[in-house]
N, C-alpha and C positions, 0 to 999 in steps of 0.2 A: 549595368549588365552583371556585373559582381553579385548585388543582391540575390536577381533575380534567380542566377546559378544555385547563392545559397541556400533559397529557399527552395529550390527543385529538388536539391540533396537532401535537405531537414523534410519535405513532405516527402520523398522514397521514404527513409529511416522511417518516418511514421507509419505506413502501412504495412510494413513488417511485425509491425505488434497491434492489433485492433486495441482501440481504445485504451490507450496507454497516455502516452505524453501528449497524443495529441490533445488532452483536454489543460497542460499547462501554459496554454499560450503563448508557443513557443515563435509565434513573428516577430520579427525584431521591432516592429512600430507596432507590437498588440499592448494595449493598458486592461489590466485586469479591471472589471466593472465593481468589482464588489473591493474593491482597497480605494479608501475614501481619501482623497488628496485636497490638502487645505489648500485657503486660497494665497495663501503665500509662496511666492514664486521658487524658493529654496525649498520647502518641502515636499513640493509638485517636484523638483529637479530631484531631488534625494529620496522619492519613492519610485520614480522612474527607473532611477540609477539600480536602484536594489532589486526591480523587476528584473530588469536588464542580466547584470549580474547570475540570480539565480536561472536565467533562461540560459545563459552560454554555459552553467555547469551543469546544468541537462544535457543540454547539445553535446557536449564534450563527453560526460559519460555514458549516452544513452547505447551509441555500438558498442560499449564494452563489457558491461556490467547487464543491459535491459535484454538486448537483444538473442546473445550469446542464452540466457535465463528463458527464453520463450521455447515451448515445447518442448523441455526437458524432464523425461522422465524422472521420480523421487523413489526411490527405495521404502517399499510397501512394508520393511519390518521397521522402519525407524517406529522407536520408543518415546512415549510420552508423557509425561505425568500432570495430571488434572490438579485443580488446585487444593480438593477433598483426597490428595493421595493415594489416588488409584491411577495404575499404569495402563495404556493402550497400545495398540501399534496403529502407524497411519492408515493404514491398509482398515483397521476394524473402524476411525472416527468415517475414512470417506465412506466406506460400505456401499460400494458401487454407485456410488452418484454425486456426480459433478457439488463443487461446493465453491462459496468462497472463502479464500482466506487471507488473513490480516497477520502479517509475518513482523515481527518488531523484534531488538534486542535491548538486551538489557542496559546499555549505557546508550540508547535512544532516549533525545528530549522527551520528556514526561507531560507537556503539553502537545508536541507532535502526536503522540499515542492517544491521549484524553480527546482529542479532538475529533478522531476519524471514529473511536466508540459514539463519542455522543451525536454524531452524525447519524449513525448507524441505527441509534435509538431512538432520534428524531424522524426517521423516516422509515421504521418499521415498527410499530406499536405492538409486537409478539414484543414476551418476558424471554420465549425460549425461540430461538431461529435455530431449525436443525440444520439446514445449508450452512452455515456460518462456525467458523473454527478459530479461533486467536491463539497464536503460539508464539511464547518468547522463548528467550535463550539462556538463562540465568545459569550461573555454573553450579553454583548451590542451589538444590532443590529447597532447600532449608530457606534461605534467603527469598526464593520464589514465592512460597507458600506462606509467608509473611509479609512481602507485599502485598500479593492478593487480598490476604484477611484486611489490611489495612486500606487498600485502594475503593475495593467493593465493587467489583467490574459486575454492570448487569449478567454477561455472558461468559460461558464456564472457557475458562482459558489455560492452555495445556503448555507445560516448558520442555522443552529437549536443549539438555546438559551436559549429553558428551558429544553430541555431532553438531552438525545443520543438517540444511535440503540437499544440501548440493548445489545449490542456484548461486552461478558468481554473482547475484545481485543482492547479497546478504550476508550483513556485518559492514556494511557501506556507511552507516553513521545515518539511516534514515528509515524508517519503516516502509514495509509496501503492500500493496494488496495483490492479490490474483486470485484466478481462477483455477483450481483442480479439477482435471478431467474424472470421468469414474477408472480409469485405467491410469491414474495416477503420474499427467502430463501437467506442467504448468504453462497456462495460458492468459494470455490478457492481462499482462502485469502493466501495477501502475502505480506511481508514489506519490501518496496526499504528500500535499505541504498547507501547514495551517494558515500561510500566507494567501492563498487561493483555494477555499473552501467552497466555492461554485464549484469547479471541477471533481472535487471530490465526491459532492452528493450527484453530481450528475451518475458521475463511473459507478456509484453505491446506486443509485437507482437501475442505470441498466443492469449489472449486475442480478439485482435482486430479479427483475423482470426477466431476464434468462434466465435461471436457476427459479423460478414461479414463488419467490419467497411473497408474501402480503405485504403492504405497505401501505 
């Protein structure tokens, strides 16, 4: 009976945000298909565990941090600067149409970030995706624009250094994507983890397919 409760509360929570966490498989007896589990009985127990684990601190922060973050208008002058050093405001990158965007900071694992780009460039064979926005948070612009030069991001990626969005779901210790509205609402938030990369090209495909990007 317990379960069943739990799970009526965790699928409310998830319709509250369309296609968010529901793609983390977040049942308590769900096994990710795509994490290969040996046939030794302690590393089948020790991959489960660690499923496990990262499914209760979703659960745990998703009303606090996800929800709270959805449908929350962004302040149309925030500033940004491109990696070739030139400044924008958000207002001129969205230019009246819905985008998505890939929000990360700067003391974010650097394979959690690498993973959700090259995702992104496996499933969209464009060099240049106009829908598509990447913004970090580096506090030095200096610092920014030398990692870039150094990283080689296929797509042009913009840092804001003295604010954020506004979204309580950022600076959490995890990157996330969503969707901006052309009136400048966040929607459809959702946070890859390189653990479960089916979920991630799935929300990148829909994505793309609402916003008409090619793929």
């Amino acid at each position: 009976m317990t379960s069943k409760i739990t799970n009526s509360i965790l699928l409310a929570l998830l319709s509250l945000t369309s296609l968010s966490l529901s793609f983390l498989l977040l049942r308590p007896n769900a096994v990710n298909p795509n994490v290969i589990i040996s046939a030794d009985s302690s590393d089948k127990t020790s991959t489960i565990d660690a499923e496990n684990k990262i499914k209760a601190t979703f659960f745990n922060v998703y009303p606090n941090i996800v929800i709270p973050s959805d449908d929350k208008s962004i302040d149309a002058s925030i500033t940004l600067l491109s990696s070739d050093g030139k400044r924008h405001t958000l207002n001129e990158l969205v230019n009246k149409r819905s985008k998505l965007i890939f929000r990360y900071s700067e003391l974010d694992c650097d394979m959690c970030i690498d993973s959700v780009i090259s995702i992104i460039k496996k499933i969209s064979p464009l060099k240049k995706i106009p829908n598509l926005i990447i913004i970090s948070d580096f506090k030095s612009d200096r610092n920014f624009q030398i990692r870039e030069k150094y990283k080689k991001h296929p797509y042009p990626i913009y840092n804001i250094s003295s604010a954020n969005l506004g979204l309580p779901i950022e600076n959490k210790n995890f990157p996330f994507l969503f969707i901006i509205t052309e009136d400048l609402k966040a929607t459809k938030l959702f946070i890859p983890l390189k653990e479960f990369p089916y979920q991630t090209i799935e929300y990148i495909k829909y994505a793309f397919s609402l916003l008409k990007i090619s793929n």
